[in-house]
C-alpha positions in Angstrom: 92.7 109.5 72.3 96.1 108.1 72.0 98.9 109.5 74.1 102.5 110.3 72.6 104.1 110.7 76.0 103.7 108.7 79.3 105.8 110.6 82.4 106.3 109.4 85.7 107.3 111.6 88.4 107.7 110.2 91.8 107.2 113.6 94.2 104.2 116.1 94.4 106.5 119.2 93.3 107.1 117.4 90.4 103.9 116.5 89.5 102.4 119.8 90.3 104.8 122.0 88.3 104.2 119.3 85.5 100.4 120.1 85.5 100.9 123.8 86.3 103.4 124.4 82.6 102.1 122.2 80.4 98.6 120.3 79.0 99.1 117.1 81.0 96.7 115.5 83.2 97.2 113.5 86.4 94.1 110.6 87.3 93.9 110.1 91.0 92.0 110.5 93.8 90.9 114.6 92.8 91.6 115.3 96.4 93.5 119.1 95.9 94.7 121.2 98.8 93.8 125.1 97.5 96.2 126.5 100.0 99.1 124.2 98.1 98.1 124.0 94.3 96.6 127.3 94.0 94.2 127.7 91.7 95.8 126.8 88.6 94.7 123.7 88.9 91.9 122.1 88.9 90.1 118.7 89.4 87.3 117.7 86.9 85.4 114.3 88.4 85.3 111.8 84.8 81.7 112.1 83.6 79.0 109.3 84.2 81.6 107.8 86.6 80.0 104.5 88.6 83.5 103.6 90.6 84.0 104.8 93.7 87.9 105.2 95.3 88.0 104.4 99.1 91.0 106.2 100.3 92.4 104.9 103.7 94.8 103.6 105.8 95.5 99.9 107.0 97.2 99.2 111.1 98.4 95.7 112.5 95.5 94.5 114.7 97.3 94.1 117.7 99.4 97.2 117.1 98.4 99.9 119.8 98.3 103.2 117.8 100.9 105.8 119.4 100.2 109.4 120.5 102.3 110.0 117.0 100.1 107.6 114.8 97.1 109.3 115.8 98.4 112.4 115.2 99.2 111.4 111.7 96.4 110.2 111.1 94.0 113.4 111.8 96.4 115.3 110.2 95.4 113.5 106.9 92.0 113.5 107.7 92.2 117.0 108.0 93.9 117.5 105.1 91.6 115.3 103.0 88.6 116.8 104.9 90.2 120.3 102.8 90.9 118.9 99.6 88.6 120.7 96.9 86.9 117.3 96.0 84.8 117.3 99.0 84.8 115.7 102.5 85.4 112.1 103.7 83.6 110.3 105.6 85.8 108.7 108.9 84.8 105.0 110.0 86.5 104.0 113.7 86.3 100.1 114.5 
């Protein structure tokens, strides 16, 4: 399939009222919060798929997290741990 338009859009609103109005498509992690998109839209995992996405989050090693950068971070666990493509699995070292 060859595509006559490419479109970037650089903020979520965009990119959401982009799927919501027209027939584009968006390839990324499927990860969709129901209480945000609604449900006029939809994630459909690509068929016979052997590639997995690792999504995550990288600190200095040294760096001593702050009551604020933990925070952060649940807060997009728990977001991801919502998302309509199903639940992550968290790894602590």
């Amino acid at each position: 399939m060859s595509n006559k338009k490419l479109i970037y859009v650089t903020d979520r609103s965009s990119l959401l009222s982009m799927l919501r109005n027209t027939n584009s498509f968006n390839i990324g992690t499927g990860c969709l919060l129901p209480d945000i998109v609604g449900d006029a839209i939809i994630s459909i995992p690509v068929e016979d798929c052997i590639d997995m996405m690792e999504i995550g989050w990288l600190k200095l090693k040294n760096m001593k997290m702050t009551q604020e950068m933990t925070l952060y971070v649940q807060l997009l666990e728990d977001s991801l741990n919502r998302c309509t493509c199903g639940s992550i699995a968290t790894e602590q070292s």
